[in-house]
C-alpha positions in Angstrom: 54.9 25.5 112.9 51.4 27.1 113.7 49.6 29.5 111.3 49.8 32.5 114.0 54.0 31.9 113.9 53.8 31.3 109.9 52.1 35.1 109.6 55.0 36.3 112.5 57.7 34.7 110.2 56.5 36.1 106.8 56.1 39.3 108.3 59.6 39.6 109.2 60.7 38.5 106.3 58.6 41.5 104.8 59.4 44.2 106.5 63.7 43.0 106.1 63.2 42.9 102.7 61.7 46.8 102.7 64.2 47.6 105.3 67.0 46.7 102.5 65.1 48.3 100.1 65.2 51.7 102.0 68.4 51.3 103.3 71.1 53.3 101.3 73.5 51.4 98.8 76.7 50.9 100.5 79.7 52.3 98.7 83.4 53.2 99.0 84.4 55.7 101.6 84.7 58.7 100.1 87.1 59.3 103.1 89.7 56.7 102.7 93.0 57.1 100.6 92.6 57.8 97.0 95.1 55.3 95.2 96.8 56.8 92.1 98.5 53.3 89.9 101.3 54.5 88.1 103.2 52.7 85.4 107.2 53.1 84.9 110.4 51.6 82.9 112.0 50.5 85.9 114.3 47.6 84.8 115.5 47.5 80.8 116.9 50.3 78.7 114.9 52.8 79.9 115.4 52.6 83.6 116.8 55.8 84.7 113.4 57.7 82.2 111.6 55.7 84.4 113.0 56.7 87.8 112.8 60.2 86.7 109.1 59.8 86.0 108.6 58.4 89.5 110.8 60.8 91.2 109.1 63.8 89.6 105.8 62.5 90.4 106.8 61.6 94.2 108.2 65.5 94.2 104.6 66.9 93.7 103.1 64.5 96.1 105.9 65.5 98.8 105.0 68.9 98.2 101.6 68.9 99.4 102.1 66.6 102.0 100.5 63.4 100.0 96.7 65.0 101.1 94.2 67.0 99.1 90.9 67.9 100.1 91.8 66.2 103.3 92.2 63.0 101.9 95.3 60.7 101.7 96.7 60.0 98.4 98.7 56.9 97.8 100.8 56.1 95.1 101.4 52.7 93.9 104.0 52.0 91.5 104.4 49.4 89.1 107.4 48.3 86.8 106.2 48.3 83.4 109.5 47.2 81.9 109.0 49.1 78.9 107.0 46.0 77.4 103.5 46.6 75.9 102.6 42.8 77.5 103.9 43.5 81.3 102.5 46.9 81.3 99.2 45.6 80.2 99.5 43.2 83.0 100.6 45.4 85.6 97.5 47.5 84.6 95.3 45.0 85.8 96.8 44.6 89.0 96.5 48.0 89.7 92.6 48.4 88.6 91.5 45.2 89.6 94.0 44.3 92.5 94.6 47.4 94.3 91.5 49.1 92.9 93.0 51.9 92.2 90.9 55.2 91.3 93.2 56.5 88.0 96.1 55.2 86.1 99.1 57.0 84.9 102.4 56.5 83.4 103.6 54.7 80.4 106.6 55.5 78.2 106.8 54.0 74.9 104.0 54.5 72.5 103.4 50.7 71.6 102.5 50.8 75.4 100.1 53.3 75.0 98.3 51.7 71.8 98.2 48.3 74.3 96.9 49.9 77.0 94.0 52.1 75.3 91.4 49.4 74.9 91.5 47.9 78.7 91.4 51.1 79.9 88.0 52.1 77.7 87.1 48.5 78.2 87.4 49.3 82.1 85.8 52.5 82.0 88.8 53.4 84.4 89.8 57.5 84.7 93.9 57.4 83.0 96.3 60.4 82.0 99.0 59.9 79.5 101.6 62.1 80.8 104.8 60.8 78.5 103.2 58.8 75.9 103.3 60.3 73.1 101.5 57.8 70.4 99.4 60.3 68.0 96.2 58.2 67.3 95.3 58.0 70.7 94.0 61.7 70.9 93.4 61.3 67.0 91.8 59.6 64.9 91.3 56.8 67.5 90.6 58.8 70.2 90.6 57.3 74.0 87.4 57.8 75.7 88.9 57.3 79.1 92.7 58.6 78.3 93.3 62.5 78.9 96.9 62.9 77.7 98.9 65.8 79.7 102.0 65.4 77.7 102.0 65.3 74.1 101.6 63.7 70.3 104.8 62.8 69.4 104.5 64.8 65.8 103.3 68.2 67.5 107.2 69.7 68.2 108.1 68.8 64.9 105.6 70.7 63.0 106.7 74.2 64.2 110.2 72.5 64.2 110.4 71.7 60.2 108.8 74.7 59.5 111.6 76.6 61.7 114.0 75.0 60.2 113.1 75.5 57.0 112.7 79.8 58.1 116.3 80.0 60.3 118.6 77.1 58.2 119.6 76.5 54.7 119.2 73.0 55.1 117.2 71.6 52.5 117.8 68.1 52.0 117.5 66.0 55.6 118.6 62.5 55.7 116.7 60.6 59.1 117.7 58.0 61.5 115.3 56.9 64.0 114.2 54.1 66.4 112.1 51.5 64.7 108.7 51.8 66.0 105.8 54.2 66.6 107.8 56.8 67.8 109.8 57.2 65.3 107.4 57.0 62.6 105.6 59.8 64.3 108.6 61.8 64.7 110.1 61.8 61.1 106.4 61.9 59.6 105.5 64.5 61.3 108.6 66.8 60.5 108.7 65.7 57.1 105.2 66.3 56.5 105.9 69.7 57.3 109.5 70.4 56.1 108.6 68.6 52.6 105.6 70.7 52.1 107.3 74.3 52.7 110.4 73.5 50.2 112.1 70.5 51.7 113.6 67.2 50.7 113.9 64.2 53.0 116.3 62.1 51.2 116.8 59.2 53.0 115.0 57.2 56.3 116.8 54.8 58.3 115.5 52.8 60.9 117.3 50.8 63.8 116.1 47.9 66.1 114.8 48.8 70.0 118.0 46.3 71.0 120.6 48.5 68.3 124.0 48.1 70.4 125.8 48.7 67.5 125.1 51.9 65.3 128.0 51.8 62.8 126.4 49.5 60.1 123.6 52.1 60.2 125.8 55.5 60.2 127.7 54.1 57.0 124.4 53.9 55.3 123.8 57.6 55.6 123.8 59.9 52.4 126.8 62.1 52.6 125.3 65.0 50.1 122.7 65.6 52.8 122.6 68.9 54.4 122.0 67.7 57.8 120.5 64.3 59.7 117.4 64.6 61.6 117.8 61.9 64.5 114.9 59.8 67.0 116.4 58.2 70.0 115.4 57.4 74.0 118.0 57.1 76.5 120.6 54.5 76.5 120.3 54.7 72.8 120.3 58.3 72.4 123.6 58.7 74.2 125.6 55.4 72.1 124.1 57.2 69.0 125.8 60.5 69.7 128.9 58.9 70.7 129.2 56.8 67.3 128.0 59.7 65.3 131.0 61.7 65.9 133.5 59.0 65.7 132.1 58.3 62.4 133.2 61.5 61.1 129.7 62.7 60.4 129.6 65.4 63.5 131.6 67.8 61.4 130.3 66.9 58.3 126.1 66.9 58.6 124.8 69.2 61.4 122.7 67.2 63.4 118.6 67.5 63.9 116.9 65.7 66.5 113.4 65.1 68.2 113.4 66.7 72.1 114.3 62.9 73.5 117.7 62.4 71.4 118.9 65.0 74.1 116.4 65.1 76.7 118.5 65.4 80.0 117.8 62.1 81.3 120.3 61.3 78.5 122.6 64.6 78.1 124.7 64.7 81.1 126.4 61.3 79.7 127.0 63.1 76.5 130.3 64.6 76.0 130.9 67.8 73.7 130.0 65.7 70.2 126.2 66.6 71.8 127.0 70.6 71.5 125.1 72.2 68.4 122.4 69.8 68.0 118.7 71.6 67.1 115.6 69.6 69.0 112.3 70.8 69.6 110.0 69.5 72.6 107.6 71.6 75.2 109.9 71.7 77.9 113.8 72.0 78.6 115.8 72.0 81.9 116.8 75.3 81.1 113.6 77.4 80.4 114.3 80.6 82.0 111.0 80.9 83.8 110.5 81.8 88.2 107.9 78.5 87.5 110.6 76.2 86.1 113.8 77.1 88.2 112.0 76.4 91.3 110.8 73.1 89.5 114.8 72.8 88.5 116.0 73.1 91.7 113.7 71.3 93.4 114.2 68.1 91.9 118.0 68.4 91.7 118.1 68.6 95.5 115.6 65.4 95.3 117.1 63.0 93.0 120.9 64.5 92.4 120.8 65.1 88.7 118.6 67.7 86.9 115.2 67.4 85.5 114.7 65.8 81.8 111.2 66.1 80.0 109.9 62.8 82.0 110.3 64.5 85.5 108.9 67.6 84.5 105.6 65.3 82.3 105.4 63.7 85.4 105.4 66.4 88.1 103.1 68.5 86.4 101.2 65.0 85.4 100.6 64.6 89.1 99.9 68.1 89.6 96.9 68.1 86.9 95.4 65.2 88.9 95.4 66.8 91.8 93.6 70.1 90.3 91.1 67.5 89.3 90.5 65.9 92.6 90.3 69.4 94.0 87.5 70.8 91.5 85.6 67.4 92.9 86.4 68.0 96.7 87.9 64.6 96.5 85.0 62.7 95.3 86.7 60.5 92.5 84.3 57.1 92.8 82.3 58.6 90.7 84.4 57.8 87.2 82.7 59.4 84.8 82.4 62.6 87.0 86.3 62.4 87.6 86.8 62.0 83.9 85.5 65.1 83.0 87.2 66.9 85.6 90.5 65.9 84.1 89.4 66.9 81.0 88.6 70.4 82.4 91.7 71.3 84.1 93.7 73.8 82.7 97.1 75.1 84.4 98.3 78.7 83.4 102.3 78.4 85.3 103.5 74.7 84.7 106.8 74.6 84.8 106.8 74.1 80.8 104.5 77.1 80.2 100.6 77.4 80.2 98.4 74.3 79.2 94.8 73.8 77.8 93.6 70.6 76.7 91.8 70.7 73.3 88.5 68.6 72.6 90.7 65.3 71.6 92.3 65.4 75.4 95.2 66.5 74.1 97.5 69.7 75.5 97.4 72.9 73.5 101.2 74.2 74.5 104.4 76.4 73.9 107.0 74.3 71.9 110.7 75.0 72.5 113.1 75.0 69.7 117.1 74.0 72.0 119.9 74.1 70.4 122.6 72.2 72.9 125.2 74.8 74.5 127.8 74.4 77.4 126.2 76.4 80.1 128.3 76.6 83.2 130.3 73.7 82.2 127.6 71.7 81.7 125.4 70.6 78.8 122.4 72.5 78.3 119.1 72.5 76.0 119.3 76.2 75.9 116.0 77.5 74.2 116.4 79.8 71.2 113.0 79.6 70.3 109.3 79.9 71.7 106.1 79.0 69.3 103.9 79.4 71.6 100.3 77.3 71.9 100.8 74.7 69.6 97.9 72.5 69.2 98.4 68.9 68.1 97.3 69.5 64.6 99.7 72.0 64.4 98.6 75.1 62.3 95.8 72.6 60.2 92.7 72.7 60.7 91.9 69.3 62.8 88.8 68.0 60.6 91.4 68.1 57.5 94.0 66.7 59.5 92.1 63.7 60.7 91.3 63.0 57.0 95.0 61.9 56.8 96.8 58.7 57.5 98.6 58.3 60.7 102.2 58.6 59.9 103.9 55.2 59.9 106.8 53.8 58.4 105.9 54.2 54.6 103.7 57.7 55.3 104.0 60.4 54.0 106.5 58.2 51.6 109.7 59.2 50.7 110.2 60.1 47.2 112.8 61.8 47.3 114.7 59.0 48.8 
């Protein structure tokens, strides 16, 4: 090669090289379908929470046509099995697989304590709308997690402290499903209820697999006032079926956290469900224009009525949308879609108006229900609105953060 085609060759070289240099960075179509990954129970105990999940997402999405801001939205659902290692798993299909641009879903709170460091780690845009697990808007807060739903203690602040104003039950014997969720529940009720004047006498904790609650129910303290109770599903309704043939139905008024009769669980309750007290941010029957078009809506979808997961799922869809909206659909850029979900704010949910409070948690009404036969049929009928709840419930959240989480052994029982 002669020195005349040497120069010729270096200078194309040259001026390809500042051609790439000039040349804009190639990204993503900002066009193309924005893929929301969703996780759900969809085999296991908690099948049918997790259909209603998915079907009260999909109604949201039906609604507005699957588009906004003239893009597609896709949903892409994975079975999480309600197991902290297959939901972990199936969250890395969906980031790194189908790339999608925010995760949603979850049900059990062990999930949710798996699942917060990949998602930081990945820097990847997530909403919590059923998991519940306090710490991760606490004192581990999620950098990457904005949780539409709730903490799992924040009903049963305003609950205990209801009870404690409306009840002459002073001495509360619990039962409750042996992990996270149940620690949260009772601790966070008992923190309460024990500080205005109350006595928890007794905690009793059963397996995920419990089949048979009778060994349990015989351990229960008879001179107890009433039994505050913590179950999902399957187990919720074998719970309230063994609690009355026990003989305890009649004898100890029964408490519960908002899942023991959430309605993915009450219509295969019979009438041992009637009079039970529960506290959550959302029941089937809220008498609102907002919620009985949300009611009937998904009754005509899936042929049952809505429980608490439909509802945390619809509107969960709902506030990503808002946030896709307030960025005229541009959601590659992460950190700019992550504070867009932080920002949303919806003022006629279906459960009532929602802020989210500096943790990424929702400030929101809580409902106390007390279960009634409504039209032949069971209902949470609410008899009580404390309205904006925050998650620290009426503490101020720097001295609240200063105490443990609540676990199995805190606060401890010692009055037990």
């Amino acid at each position: 090669m002669g020195r005349l085609e040497v120069r010729m060759l270096a200078a194309l070289v040259l001026g390809a090289g500042l051609a790439a240099l000039q040349a804009p960075v190639v990204t993503e179509a900002q066009d193309g379908p924005i893929r929301l990954g969703m996780l759900a129970p969809l085999t296991g105990p908690f099948a049918q929470v997790g259909k209603d999940m998915v079907n009260g997402a999909e109604l949201y999405l039906d609604e507005i046509g699957r588009v906004a801001t003239g893009r597609t939205l896709e949903l892409i659902v994975e079975d999480s099995e309600g197991n902290p290692s297959t939901a972990l798993n199936k969250a890395r299909k969906l980031v790194e697989q189908d790339k999608v641009h925010v995760l949603t879903g979850g049900l059990l709170a062990n999930v949710g304590y798996a699942l917060q460091p990949y998602i930081d780690g990945q820097k990847i845009p997530a909403t919590y709308p059923v998991i519940a697990a306090d710490d991760i808007t606490q004192r581990k807060p999620a950098k990457w997690i904005v949780r539409t739903g709730w903490t799992t203690s924040q009903p049963m602040h305003p609950f205990a402290e209801w009870v404690i104003k409306h009840t002459k039950y002073r001495k509360v014997a619990t039962i409750g499903m042996d992990y996270a969720f149940g620690y949260e529940t009772v601790g966070g009720f008992q923190h309460v209820f024990e500080e205005q004047g109350g006595r928890i006498v007794q905690k009793i904790w059963t397996p995920l697999n419990t089949n048979d609650f009778a060994p349990f129910l015989a351990q229960i303290k008879r001179d107890a006032d009433a039994v505050l109770a913590l179950f999902v599903g399957r187990l919720a309704v074998q719970f309230m079926k063994q609690y009355e043939e026990s003989g305890l139905k009649g004898r100890l008024p029964l408490l519960g956290g908002g899942t023991t009769t959430d309605e993915s669980a009450l219509p295969a309750m019979g009438d041992e469900a009637i009079g039970t007290l529960t506290a959550l941010h959302y029941s089937e029957g809220l008498d609102t224009p907002q919620n009985r078009k949300f009611a009937k809506a998904f009754e005509a979808r899936a042929g049952k009525i809505p429980s608490y997961y439909s509802e945390a799922c619809y509107t969960g869809a709902r506030w990503i949308v808002e946030a896709i909206k307030a960025l005229q659909g541009r959601v590659e850029d992460r950190d700019t879609f992550l504070a867009a979900l932080r920002r949303v704010s919806i003022k006629d949910a279906a459960r009532g108006p929602m802020t989210i409070d500096a943790w990424g948690n929702p400030i929101q009404n809580i409902y106390i229900r007390r279960v009634d036969k409504v039209g032949g049929r069971l209902q949470n009928v609410v008899i009580a609105t404390v309205p904006a709840v925050s998650q620290f419930g009426k503490y101020p959240p720097e001295e609240y953060l200063k105490l443990p989480l609540y676990t199995r052994d805190y606060p401890p029982c010692k009055h037990c």
